[in-house]
C-alpha positions as CSV (number, residue, x, y, z in Angstrom):
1,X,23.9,-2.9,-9.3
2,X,20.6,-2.0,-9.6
3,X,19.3,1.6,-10.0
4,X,15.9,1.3,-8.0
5,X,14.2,3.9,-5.8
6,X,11.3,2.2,-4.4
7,X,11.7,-1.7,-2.8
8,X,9.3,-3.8,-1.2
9,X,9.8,-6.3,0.9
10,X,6.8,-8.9,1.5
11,X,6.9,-11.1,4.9
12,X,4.4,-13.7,4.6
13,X,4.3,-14.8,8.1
14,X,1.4,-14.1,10.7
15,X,0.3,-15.8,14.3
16,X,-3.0,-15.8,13.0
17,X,-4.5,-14.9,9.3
18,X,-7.6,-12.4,9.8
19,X,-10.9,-13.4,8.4
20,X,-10.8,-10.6,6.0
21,X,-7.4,-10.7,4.5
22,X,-6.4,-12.2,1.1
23,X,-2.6,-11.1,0.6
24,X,-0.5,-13.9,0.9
25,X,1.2,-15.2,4.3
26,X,1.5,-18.5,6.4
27,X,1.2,-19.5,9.9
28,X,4.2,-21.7,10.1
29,X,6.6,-19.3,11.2
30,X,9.3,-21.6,12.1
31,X,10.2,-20.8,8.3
32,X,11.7,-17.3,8.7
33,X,15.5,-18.0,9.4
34,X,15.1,-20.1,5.9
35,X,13.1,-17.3,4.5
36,X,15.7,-14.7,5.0
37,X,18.2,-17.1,3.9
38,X,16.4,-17.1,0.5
39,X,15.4,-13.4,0.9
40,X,18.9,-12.1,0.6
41,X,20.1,-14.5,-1.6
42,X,17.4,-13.0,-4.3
43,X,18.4,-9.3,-3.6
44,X,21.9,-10.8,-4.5
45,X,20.9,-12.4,-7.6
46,X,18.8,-9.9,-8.9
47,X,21.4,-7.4,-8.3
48,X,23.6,-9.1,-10.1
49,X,21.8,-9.4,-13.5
50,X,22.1,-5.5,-13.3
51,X,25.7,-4.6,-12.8
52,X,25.9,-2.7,-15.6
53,X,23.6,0.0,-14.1
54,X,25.4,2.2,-11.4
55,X,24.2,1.9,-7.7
56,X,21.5,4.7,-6.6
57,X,20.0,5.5,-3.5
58,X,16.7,4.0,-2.5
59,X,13.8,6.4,-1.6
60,X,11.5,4.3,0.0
61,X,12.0,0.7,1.6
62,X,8.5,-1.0,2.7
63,X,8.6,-4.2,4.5
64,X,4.8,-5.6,4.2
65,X,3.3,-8.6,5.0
66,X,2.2,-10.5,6.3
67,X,3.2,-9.5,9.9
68,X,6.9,-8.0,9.1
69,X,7.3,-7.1,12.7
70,X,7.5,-11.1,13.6
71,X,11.0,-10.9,12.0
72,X,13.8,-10.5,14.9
73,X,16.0,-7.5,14.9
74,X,19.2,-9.4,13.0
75,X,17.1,-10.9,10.8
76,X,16.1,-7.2,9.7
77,X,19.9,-6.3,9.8
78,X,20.7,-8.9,6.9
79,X,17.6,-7.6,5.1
80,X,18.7,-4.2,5.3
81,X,22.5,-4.9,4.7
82,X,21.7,-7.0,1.6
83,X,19.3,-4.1,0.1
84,X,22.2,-1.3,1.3
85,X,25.0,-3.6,-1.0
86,X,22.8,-3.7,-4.0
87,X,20.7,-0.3,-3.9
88,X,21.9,2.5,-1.6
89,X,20.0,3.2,2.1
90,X,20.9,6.3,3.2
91,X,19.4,8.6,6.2
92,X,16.3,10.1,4.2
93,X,15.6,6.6,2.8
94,X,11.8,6.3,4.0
95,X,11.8,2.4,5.9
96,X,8.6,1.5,6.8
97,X,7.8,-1.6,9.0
98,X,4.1,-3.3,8.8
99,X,3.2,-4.1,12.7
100,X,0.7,-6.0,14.5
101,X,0.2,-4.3,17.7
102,X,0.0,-7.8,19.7
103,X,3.7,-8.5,18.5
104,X,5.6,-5.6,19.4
105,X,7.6,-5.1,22.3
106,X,10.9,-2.3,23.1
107,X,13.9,-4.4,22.9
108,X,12.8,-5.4,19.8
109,X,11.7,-2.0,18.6
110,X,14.4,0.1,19.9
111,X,16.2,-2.7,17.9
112,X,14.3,-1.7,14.8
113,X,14.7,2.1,15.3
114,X,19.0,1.7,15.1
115,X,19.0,-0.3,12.3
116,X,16.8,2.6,10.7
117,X,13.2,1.9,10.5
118,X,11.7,5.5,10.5
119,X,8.3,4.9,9.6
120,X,5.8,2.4,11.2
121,X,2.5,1.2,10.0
122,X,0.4,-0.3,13.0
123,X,-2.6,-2.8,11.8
124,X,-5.0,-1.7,14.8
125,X,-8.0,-1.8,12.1
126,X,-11.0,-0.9,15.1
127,X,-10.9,0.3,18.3
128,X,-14.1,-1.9,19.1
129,X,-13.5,-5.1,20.8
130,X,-16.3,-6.7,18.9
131,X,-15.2,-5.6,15.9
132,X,-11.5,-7.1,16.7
133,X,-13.2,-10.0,17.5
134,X,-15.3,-9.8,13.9
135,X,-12.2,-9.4,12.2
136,X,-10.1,-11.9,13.3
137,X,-7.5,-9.7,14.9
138,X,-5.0,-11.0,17.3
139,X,-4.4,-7.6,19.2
140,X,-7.1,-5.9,21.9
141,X,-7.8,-2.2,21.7
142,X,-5.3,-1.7,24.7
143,X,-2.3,-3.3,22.8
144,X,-3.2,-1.3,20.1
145,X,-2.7,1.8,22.2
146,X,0.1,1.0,24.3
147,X,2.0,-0.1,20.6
148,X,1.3,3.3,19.7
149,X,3.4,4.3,23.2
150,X,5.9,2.0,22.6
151,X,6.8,2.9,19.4
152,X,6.7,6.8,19.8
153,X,9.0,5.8,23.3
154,X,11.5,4.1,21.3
155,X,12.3,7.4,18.5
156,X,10.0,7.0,15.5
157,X,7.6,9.6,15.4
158,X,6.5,9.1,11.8
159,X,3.4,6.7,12.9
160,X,0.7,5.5,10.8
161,X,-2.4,3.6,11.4
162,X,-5.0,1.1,9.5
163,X,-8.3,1.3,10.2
164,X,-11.4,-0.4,8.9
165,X,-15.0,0.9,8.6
166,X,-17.8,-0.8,7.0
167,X,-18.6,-3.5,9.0
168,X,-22.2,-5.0,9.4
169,X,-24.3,-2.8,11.9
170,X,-21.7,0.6,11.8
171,X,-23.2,3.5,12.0
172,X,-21.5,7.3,11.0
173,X,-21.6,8.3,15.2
174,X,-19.6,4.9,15.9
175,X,-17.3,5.5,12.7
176,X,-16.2,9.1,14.1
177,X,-15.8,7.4,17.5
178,X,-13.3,5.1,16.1
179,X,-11.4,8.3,14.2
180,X,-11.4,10.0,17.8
181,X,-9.7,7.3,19.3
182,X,-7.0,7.0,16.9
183,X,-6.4,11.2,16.5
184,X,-6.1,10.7,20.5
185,X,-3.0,8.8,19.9
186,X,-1.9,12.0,17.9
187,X,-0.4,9.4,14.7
188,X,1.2,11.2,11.9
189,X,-0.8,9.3,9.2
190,X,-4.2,7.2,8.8
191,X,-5.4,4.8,6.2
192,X,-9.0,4.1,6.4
193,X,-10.2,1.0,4.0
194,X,-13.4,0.0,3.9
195,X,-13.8,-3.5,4.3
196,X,-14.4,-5.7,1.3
197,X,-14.9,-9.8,0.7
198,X,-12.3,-10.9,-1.3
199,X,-12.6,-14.5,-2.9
200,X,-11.0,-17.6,-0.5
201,X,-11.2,-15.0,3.1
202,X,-12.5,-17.1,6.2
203,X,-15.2,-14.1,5.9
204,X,-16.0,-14.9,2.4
205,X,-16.8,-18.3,3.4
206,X,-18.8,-16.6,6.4
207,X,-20.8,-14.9,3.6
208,X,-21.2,-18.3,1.5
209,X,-22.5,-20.0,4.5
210,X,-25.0,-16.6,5.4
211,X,-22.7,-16.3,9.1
212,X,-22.0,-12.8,7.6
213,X,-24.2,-10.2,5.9
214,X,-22.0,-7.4,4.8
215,X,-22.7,-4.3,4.8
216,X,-24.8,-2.7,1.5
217,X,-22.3,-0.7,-0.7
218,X,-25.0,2.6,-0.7
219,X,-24.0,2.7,3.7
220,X,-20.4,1.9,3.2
221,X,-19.8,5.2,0.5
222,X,-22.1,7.4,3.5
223,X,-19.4,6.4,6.0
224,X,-16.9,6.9,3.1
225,X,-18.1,10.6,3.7
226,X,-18.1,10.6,7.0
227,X,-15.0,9.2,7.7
228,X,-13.8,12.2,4.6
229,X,-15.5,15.0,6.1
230,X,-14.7,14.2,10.1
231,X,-10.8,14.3,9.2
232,X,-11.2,17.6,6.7
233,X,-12.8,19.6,9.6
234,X,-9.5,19.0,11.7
235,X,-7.1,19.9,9.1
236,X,-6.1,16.4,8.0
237,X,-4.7,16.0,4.4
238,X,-7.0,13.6,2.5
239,X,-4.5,12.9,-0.4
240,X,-5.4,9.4,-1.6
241,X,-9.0,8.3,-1.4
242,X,-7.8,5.9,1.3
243,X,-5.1,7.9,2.8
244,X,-4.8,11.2,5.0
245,X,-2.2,12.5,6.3
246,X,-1.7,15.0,9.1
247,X,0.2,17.3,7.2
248,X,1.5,17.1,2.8
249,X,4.7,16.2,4.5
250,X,3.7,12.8,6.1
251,X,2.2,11.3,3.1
252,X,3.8,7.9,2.4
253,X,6.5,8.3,0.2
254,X,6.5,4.6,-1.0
255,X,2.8,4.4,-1.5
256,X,2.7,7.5,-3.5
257,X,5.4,5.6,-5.8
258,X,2.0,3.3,-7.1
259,X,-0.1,6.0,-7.8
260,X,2.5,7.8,-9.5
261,X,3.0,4.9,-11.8
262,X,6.8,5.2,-10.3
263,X,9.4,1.9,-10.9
264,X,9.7,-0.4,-7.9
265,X,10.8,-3.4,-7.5
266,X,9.5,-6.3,-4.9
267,X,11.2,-8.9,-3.1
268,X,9.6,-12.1,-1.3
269,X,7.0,-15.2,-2.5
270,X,4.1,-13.2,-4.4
271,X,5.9,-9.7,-4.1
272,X,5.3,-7.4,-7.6
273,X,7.5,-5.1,-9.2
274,X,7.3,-2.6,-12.0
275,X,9.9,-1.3,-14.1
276,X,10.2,1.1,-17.2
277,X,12.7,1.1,-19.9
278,X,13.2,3.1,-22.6
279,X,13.6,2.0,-26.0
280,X,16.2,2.4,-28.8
281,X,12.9,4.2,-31.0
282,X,12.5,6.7,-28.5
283,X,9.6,4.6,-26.4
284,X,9.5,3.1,-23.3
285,X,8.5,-0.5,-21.7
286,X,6.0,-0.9,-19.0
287,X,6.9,-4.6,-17.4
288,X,4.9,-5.9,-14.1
289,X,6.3,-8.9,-12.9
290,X,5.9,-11.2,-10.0
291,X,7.2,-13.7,-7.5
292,X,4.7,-16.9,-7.5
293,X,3.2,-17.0,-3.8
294,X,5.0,-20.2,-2.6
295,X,6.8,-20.3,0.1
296,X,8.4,-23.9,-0.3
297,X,8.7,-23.1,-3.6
298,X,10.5,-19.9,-2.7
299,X,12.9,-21.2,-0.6
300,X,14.0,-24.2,-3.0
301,X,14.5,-22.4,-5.6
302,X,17.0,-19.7,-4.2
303,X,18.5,-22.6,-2.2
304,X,19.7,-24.3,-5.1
305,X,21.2,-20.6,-6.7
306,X,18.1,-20.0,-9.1
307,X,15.5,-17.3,-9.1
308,X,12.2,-18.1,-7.7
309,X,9.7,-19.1,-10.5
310,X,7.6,-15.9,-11.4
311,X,5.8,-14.5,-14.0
312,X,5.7,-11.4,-15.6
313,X,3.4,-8.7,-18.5
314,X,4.6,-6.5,-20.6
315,X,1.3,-3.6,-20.7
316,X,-0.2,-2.4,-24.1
317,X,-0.1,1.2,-24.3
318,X,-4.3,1.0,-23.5
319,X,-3.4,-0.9,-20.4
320,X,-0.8,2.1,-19.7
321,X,-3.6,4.0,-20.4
322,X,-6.2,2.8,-18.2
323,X,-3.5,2.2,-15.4
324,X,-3.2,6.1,-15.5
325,X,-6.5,7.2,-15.1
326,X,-7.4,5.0,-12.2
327,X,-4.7,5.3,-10.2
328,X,-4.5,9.5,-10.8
329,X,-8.1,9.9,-10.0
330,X,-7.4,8.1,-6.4
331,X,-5.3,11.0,-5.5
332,X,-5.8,14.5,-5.0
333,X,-3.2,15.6,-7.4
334,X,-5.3,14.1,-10.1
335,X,-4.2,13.3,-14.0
336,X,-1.7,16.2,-15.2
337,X,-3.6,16.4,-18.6
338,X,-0.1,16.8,-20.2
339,X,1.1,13.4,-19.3
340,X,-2.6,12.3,-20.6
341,X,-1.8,14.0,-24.2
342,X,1.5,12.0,-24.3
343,X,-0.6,8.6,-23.4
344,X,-3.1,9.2,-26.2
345,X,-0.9,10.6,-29.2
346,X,-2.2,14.1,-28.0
347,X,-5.4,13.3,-28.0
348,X,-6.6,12.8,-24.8
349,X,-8.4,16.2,-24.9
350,X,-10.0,15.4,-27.9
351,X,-11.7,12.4,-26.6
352,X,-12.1,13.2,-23.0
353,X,-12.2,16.8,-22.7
354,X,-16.4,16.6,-23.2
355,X,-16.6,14.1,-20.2
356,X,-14.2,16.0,-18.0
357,X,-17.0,19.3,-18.4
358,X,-19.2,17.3,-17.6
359,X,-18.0,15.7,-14.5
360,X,-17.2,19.7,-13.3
361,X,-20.3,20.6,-13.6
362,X,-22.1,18.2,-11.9
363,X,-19.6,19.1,-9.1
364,X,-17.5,15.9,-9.2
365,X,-14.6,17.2,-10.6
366,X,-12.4,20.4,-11.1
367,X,-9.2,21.7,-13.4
368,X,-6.6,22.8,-11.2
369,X,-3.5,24.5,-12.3
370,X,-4.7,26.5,-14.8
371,X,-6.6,23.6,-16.4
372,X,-3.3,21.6,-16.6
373,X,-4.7,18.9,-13.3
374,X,-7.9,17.1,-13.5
375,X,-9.2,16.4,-9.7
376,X,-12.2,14.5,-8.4
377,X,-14.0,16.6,-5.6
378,X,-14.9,14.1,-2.7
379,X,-18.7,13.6,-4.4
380,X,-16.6,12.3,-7.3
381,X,-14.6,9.7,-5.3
382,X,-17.9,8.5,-4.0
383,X,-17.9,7.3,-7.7
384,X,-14.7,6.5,-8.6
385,X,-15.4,3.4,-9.8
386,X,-17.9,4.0,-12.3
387,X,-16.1,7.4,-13.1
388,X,-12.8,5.6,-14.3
389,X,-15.1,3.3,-16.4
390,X,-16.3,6.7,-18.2
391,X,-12.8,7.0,-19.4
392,X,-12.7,4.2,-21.4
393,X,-12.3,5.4,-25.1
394,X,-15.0,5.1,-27.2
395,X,-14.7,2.8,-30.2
């Protein structure tokens, strides 16, 4: 079996692809009974090229998408069954469903809640109808709140919703109108992306053909601290630069799995996984590998008994590196400067330990735990970008 403690499942099925989105899905979703097929049958296979390794218990389980809540309750069940035979689910396994509010009904959720789904993510993105409209979104501002009903009615509590800010024309007074309207629904977690144009989006060809004028970078980072500052004020815990949660106990247990640079493995066309493995010298392995994002090509290959083709990277040790600092300056925890010795051959103070005084005392930064965390304040998130590319060792 394999030992695991983070899985991701991707469902690349939606009723409609939003203008903004580039993750991979379809709209044919008459493929899902021979997508599960396949599904399973690569949990199986997988599972079996690790027998050797005793059978764990999953942590996390994270069905994304896609629109995962288009799958029908036994389609789920086989899902789940197939990942309980090879990993381990057990009650405190965190199972989180992806949802489009416009596809979400009780039978079907109640369904979900028995089989053990204990954490829902709802899409609702805006509470602005022209904003739904901008994005492509298939759900009105009133499905989006009754889902919320709907799914607290049928016993999962643990609630968490996407929004986006940044849109052409938004203003800071609109952007805290938005937050009101999803605190009012009293969720137990929010992610708040700002929107971006990624490369082959129906908005990106908006953009090509001047039908959409994003909004300039300087206004989306203001909002940025809006959005920040709004959610502080009432107590929300703004752990990820993206991510708040209501209280330190909400936070999302799978998602804090990438930051923390944490072995997972995915399952599904164009689904990633990560894994670590130590060495006979005493070193370890980084590996990322991935599923290609075919369907067809997905579902042929496990029909005949065969992996799906994918394609994998064994990182460098400066890719390791890199990897570390952007992803622990996200967070609010930071880099733990004793896991940045180990990276750089204790050197990592050496080389850094100038920049990282100066970052504190232009007020974007801060040592916590007596000088053993490293933590960007919220002005230093508002230049995370060009802050990671500071930590790039000089030659």
């Amino acid at each position: 079996m394999i030992k695991s403690e983070n899985l991701y499942i991707h469902v690349p099925f939606c009723i409609k692809k939003c203008r903004y989105c580039d993750f991979f899905s379809t709209t044919d979703v008459s493929l899902i009974p021979d997508y599960v097929t396949a599904l399973v049958q690569e949990i199986r296979l997988r599972s079996q090229l690790n027998v050797s390794q005793p059978k764990g218990n999953a942590v996390t389980v994270y069905f994304g998408g896609g629109t995962p809540s288009l799958l029908e309750p036994r389609d789920l069940e086989n899902i789940l069954q197939a990942l309980d035979n090879a990993f381990g689910l057990c009650r405190q396994t965190e199972i989180t469903l992806e949802a489009n509010p416009g596809t979400l009904d009780e039978i079907r959720l109640k369904s979900f809640q028995r089989l053990g789904i204990n954490r829902v993510s709802l899409g609702v993105q805006s509470f602005d109808p022209g904003q739904l409209s901008l994005l492509g979104r298939i759900h009105s501002v009133d499905d989006a709140v009754n889902a919320v009903e709907k799914v607290r009615a049928c016993g999962i509590d643990n609630i968490s919703l996407d929004l986006i800010y940044g849109l052409p024309g938004q203003s800071g007074d609109h952007l805290i109108r938005e937050l009101e309207a999803a605190l009012n629904l009293n969720p137990a977690h929010l992610s708040c992306y700002m929107l971006t144009l990624e490369p082959g989006t129906a908005m990106h060809t908006m953009y090509e053909r001047d039908k959409f004028l994003p909004m300039a970078q300087s206004d989306q980072v203001d909002l940025f601290r809006v959005a920040a500052k709004y959610l502080k004020a009432r107590g929300w815990d703004h752990y990820e630069v993206s991510n708040f949660a209501k209280h330190t106990s909400l936070r999302s247990v799978h998602n804090r799995a990438y930051w923390q640079m944490v072995p997972y493995h995915g399952f599904g066309p164009g689904a990633h996984s990560y894994t670590v493995k130590s060495k006979a010298d005493g070193s370890i392995e980084c590996k990322r590998s991935w599923n290609a994002p075919d369907l067809d090509g997905y579902i042929r290959f496990l029909k005949t008994g065969n992996l799906p083709a994918s394609d994998s990277e064994t990182l460098t040790l400066e890719q390791r590196q890199m990897e570390y600092v952007m992803v622990g300056l996200r967070t609010s925890m930071g880099l733990d400067i004793r896991i940045g010795q180990n990276l750089w051959q204790n050197r990592f103070l050496t080389v850094f330990e100038p920049l990282m005084d100066h970052l504190e005392n232009e007020g974007f930064a801060r040592f916590q735990d007596a000088g053993q965390r490293f933590v960007l304040t919220l002005d230093g998130w508002m230049r995370l970008d060009s802050i990671v590319a500071s930590f790039v060792e000089p030659i």
